[in-house]
C-alpha positions in Angstrom: 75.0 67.2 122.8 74.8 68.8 119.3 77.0 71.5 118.9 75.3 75.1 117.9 75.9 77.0 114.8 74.4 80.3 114.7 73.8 82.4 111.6 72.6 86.2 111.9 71.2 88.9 110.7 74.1 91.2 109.1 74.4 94.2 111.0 76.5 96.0 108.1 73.8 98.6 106.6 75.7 97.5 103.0 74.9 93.9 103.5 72.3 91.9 101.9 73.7 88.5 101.7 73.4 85.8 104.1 76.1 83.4 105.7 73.7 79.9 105.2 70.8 78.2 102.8 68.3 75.8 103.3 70.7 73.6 101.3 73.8 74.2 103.4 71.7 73.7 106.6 70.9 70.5 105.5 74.3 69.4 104.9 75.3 70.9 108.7 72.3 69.2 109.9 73.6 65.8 108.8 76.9 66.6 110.7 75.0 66.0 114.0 75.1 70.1 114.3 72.2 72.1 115.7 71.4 75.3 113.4 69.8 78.2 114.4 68.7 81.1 112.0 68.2 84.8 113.5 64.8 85.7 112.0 65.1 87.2 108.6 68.7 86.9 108.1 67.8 85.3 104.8 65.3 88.1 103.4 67.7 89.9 101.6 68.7 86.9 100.2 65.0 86.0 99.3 65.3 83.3 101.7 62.5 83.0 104.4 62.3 82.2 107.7 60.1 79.3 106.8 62.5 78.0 104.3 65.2 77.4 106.6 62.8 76.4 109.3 61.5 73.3 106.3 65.4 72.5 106.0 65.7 72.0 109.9 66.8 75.1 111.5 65.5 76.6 114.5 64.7 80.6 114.0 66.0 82.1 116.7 66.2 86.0 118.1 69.5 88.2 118.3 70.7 86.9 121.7 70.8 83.2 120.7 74.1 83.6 119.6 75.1 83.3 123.3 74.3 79.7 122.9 76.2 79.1 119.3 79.4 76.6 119.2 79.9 78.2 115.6 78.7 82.0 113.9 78.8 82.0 110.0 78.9 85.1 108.8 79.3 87.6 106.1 81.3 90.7 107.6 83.6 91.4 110.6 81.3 91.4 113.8 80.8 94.5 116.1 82.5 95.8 119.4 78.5 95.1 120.3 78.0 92.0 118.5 81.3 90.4 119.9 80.1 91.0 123.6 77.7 88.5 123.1 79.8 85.9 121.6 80.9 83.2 124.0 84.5 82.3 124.8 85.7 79.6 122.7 83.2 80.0 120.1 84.6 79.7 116.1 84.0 82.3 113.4 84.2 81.8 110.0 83.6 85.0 108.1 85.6 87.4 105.5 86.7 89.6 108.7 88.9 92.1 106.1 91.6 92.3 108.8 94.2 94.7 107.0 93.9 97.7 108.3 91.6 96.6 111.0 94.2 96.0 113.3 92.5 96.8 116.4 89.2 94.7 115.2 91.5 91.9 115.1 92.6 92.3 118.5 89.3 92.7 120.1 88.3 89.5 118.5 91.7 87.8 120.0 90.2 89.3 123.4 86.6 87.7 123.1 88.3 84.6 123.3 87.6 83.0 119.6 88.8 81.0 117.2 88.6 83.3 113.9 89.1 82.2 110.1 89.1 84.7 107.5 87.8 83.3 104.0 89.6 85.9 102.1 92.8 84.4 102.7 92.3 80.6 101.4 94.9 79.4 99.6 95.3 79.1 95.6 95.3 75.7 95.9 93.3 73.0 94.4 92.0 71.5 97.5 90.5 75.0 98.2 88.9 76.0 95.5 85.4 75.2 96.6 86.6 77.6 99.5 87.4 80.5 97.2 84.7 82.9 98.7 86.6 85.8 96.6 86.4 84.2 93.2 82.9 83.1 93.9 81.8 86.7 95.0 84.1 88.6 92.3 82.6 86.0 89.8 79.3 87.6 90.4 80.6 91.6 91.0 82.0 90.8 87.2 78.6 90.3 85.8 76.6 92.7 87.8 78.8 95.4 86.9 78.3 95.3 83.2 74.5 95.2 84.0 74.6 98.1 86.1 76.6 99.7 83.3 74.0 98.8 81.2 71.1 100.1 83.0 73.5 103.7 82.7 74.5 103.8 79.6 71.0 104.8 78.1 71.8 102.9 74.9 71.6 99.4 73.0 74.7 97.4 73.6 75.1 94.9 70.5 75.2 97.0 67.0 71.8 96.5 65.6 71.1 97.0 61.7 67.7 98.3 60.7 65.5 99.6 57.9 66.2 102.9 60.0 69.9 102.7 60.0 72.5 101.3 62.1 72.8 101.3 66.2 76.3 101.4 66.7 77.6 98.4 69.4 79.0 99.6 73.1 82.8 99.4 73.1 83.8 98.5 76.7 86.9 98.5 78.0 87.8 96.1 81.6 90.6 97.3 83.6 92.0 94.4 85.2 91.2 91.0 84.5 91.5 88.5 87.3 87.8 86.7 88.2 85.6 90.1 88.2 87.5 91.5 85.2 87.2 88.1 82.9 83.2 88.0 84.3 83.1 91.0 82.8 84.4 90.6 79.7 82.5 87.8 78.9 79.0 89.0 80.4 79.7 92.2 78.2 80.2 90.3 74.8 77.2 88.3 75.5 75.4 91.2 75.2 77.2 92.2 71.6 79.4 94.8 73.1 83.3 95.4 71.5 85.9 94.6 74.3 89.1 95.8 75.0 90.8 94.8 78.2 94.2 95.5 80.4 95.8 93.5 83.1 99.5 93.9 84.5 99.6 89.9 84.4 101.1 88.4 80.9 99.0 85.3 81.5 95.8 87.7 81.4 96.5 87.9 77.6 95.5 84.9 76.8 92.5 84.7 79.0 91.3 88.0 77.5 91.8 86.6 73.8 89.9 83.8 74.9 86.8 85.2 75.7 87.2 87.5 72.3 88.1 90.7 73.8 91.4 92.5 72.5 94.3 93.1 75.2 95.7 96.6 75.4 98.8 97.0 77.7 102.9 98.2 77.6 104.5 94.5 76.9 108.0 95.5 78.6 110.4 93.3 81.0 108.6 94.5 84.0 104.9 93.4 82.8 106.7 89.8 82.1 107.4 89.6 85.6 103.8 91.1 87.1 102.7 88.0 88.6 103.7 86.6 92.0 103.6 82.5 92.3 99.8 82.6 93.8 98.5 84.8 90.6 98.5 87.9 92.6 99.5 91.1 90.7 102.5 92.8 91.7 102.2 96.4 92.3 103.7 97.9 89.4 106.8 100.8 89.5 105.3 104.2 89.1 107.7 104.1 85.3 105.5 101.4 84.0 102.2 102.9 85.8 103.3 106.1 83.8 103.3 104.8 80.5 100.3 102.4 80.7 98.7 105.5 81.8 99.7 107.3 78.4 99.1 103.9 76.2 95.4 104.0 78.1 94.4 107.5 78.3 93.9 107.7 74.3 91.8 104.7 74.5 90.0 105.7 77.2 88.8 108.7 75.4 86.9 106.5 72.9 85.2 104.3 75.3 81.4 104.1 76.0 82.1 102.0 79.4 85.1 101.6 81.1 85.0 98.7 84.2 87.6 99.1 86.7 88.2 96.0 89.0 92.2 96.2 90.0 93.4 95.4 93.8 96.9 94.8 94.5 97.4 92.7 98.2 98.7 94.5 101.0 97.9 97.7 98.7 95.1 100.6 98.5 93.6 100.2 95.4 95.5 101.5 92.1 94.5 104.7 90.5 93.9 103.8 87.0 91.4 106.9 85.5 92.4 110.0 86.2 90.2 112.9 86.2 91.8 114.0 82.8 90.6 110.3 81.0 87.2 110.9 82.7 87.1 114.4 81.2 88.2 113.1 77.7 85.4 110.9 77.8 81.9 111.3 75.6 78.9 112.8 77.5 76.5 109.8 78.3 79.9 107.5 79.4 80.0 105.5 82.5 82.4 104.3 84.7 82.4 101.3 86.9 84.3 101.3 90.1 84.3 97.9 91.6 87.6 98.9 93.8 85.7 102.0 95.1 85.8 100.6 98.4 89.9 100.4 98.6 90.1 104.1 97.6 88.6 103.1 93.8 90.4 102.9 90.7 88.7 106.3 89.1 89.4 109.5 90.5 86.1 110.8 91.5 84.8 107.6 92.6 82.3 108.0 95.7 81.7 104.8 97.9 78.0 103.9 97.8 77.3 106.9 95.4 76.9 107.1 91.7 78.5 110.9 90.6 78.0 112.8 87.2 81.0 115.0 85.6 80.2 116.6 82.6 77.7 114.1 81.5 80.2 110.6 82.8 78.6 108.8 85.0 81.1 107.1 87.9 79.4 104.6 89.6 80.8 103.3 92.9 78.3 100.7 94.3 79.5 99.1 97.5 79.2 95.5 97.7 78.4 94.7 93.8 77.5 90.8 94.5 75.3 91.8 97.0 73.1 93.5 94.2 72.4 90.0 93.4 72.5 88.7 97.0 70.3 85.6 96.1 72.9 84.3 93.7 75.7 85.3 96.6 74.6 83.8 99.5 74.0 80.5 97.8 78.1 80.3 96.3 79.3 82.0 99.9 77.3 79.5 101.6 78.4 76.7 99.8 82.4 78.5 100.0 81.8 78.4 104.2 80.3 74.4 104.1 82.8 73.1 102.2 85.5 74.9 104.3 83.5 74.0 108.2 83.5 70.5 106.5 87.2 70.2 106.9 87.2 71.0 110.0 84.9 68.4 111.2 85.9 65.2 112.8 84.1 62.4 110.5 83.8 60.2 113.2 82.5 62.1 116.4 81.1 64.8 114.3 82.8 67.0 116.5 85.3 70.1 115.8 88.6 69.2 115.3 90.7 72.0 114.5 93.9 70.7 113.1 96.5 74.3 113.2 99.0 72.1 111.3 97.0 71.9 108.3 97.4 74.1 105.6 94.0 75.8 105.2 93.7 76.3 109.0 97.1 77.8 109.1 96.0 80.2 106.3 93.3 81.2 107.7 93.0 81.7 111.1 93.6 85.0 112.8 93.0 84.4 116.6 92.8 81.1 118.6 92.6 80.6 122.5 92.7 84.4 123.3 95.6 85.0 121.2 96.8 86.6 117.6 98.2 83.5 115.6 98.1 84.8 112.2 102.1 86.2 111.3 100.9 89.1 109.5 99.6 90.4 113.1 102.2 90.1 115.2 102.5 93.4 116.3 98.5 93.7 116.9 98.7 92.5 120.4 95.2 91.2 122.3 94.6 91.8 125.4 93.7 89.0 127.9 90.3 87.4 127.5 87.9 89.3 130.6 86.2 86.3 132.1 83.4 88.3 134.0 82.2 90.0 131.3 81.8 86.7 128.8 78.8 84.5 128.3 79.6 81.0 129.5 82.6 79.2 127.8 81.8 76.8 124.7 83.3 73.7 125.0 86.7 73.6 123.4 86.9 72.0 120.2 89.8 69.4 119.7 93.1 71.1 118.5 95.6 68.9 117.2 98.2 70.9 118.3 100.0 72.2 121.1 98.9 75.9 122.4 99.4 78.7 120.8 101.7 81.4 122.7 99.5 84.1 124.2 100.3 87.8 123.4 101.9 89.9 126.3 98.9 91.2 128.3 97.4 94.3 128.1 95.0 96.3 129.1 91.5 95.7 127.0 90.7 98.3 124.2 87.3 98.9 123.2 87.3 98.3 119.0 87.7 101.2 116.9 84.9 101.8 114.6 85.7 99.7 110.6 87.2 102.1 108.3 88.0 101.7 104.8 91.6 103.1 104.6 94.3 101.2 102.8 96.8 99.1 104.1 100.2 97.4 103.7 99.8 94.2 103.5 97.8 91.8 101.8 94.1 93.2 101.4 91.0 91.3 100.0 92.4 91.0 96.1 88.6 90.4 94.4 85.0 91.0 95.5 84.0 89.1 97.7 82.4 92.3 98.6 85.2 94.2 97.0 86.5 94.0 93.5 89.2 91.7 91.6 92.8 91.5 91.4 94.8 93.2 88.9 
């Protein structure tokens, strides 16, 4: 019998991508698996139900995913949603578990086996994984656009019988995936570009893509980088005088593009409301860390604010302003990811916890927290007479995990967007890029 992969409708007001495309169903179709759709999960996405239903999946309603083997998703699912998940089912989503804590541990409770994309490994293998590159790829570019659309003037200098339109002079705070996107999208359109990063190897990236690279060179900047091409979070010394190198430069921007995250970290301030004050009337300000606390102080999540004529702009979820784009490099991220996990042969499951991307990635397995960085979020007991009928379990090449200590079930608090102290989403997926 086929096993079932679900793929719903987002629930997440924010969201418009989707977890699956016609040309990933395919693909899961010719793993022997059965794929149902929940009617216009894809419509956000430009997607229809009758293009997945011509690639071979089944459109289904909300409670099908009682039946599903497998749910792909976007975001972390629901205290409501998870009550209708079946014991044993997998979950493959970016589940943003820092800070989340007691999300995690109701998801441990439902009885599934949960990967989070965010945490993929820098690794070679994995880079068809990377949902955050893929998504902060796309945030990069969409941000200069939106910038573009608010800045009320041309972007590349234009000479005319009429005299001379001066060219936009941008300047990209952090330049990891987004910030590089960025940089290039905005020279495309004939803008001057300045960027910073606390990373040495960003200077040469930035110099690359013609942009200038503005930043305090000391010891401690040499050292910024952590082996996986994180950024470090930076002593409050060094944050003090890149503040005073930027601050000047700031103040003769026309768009300044914020993108920096540090793991484990709420998100850095980098403007203050002094550099937004210093700025020309007509400026605008990109946020794309907004929803870690945001980069600019002023920054409103899902809000664009006006002080004294600078325009902050803190759009949640920047890929999802192009969801169509999105969904097709998430989709193709969560494929080629499944696809491991996928016994060749019997076309069956086969979660190996010994391999490297599983051991990554996974959160919760058989009812318990497995991931080290939750140890201390303890799940309570899976409640049998509450569940939907156990899905079979998938093949673990491994012996059992340890089960938490027992506990009394907690209902899931409600997702908040606090920071945390560990290692948080470092681009945008849905979020922004690292520093």
């Amino acid at each position: 019998m086929s096993q079932v992969i679900f793929i719903p409708v987002e629930t997440d007001p924010s969201e418009t991508r989707v977890a699956a495309t016609p040309e990933t169903v395919k693909k899961l179709i010719g793993y022997g698996f059965k794929i149902i759709v929940e009617s216009g999960a894809g419509i956000t996405s430009r997607i229809t139900d009758q293009a997945f239903a011509d690639a071979g999946a089944q459109i289904g309603k909300t409670a099908d995913i009682k039946t599903a083997d497998i749910i792909l998703k976007l975001r972390r699912p629901s205290s409501a949603e998870l009550k209708n998940y079946k014991t044993g089912a997998v979950l493959i989503a970016m589940l943003d578990p820092y800070g989340h804590e007691d999300s995690v541990a109701a998801i441990a409770q439902a009885g599934l086996t949960a990967f989070t994309m965010e945490f993929m490994p820098r690794i070679t293998r994995a880079q068809v994984m990377d949902v955050l590159s893929s998504q902060a790829n796309l945030a990069g570019y969409q941000a200069v656009i939106d910038a573009a659309a608010e800045y009320g003037r041309a972007m590349p200098m234009m000479m005319t019988a009429a005299g001379t339109v001066p060219a936009a002079k941008v300047f990209v705070m952090g330049a990891g995936v987004a910030g590089l996107q960025a940089i290039a999208t905005a020279r495309r359109l004939g803008a001057v570009v300045t960027a910073t990063d606390v990373r040495p190897a960003a200077k040469e990236q930035v110099a690359s893509l013609g942009a200038k690279f503005v930043a305090v060179e000391d010891d401690e900047f040499k050292a910024a980088e952590t082996a996986g091409g994180y950024a470090k979070e930076m002593s409050k010394d060094y944050q003090a005088k890149q503040a005073a190198l930027v601050a000047d430069h700031i103040a003769k921007q026309d768009i300044v593009i914020t993108t920096a995250l540090i793991p484990g970290r709420a998100a850095p301030r980098l403007v203050s409301a002094e550099m937004v004050a210093s700025m020309k009337p007509g400026s605008v300000l990109i946020d794309l860390a907004v929803e870690r606390g945001g980069n600019v102080e002023g920054a409103v999540a899902g809000q664009v604010v006006e002080k004294d004529g600078v325009k902050i702009i803190g759009h949640m979820n920047t890929a999802g302003r192009i969801a169509a784009s999105a969904s097709q490099l998430y989709a193709r991220n969560l494929f080629a990811f499944l696809e491991t996990l996928v016994d060749k042969d019997t076309k069956q499951l086969a979660i190996n916890l010994d391999d490297e991307l599983v051991k990554a990635t996974v959160l919760t397995h058989q009812g318990a927290i497995v991931h080290p960085a939750f140890a201390d979020a303890k799940a309570a007991p899976v409640a049998a007479d509450n569940k939907a009928e156990a899905a079979p379990k998938s093949a673990v090449k491994k012996t059992p995990v340890k089960k938490a200590a027992p506990k009394k079930p907690a209902a899931a608090k409600p997702a908040t967007k606090t920071g945390a102290s560990k290692k948080t989403v470092n681009e945008a997926g849905n979020k922004g890029d690292e520093a």
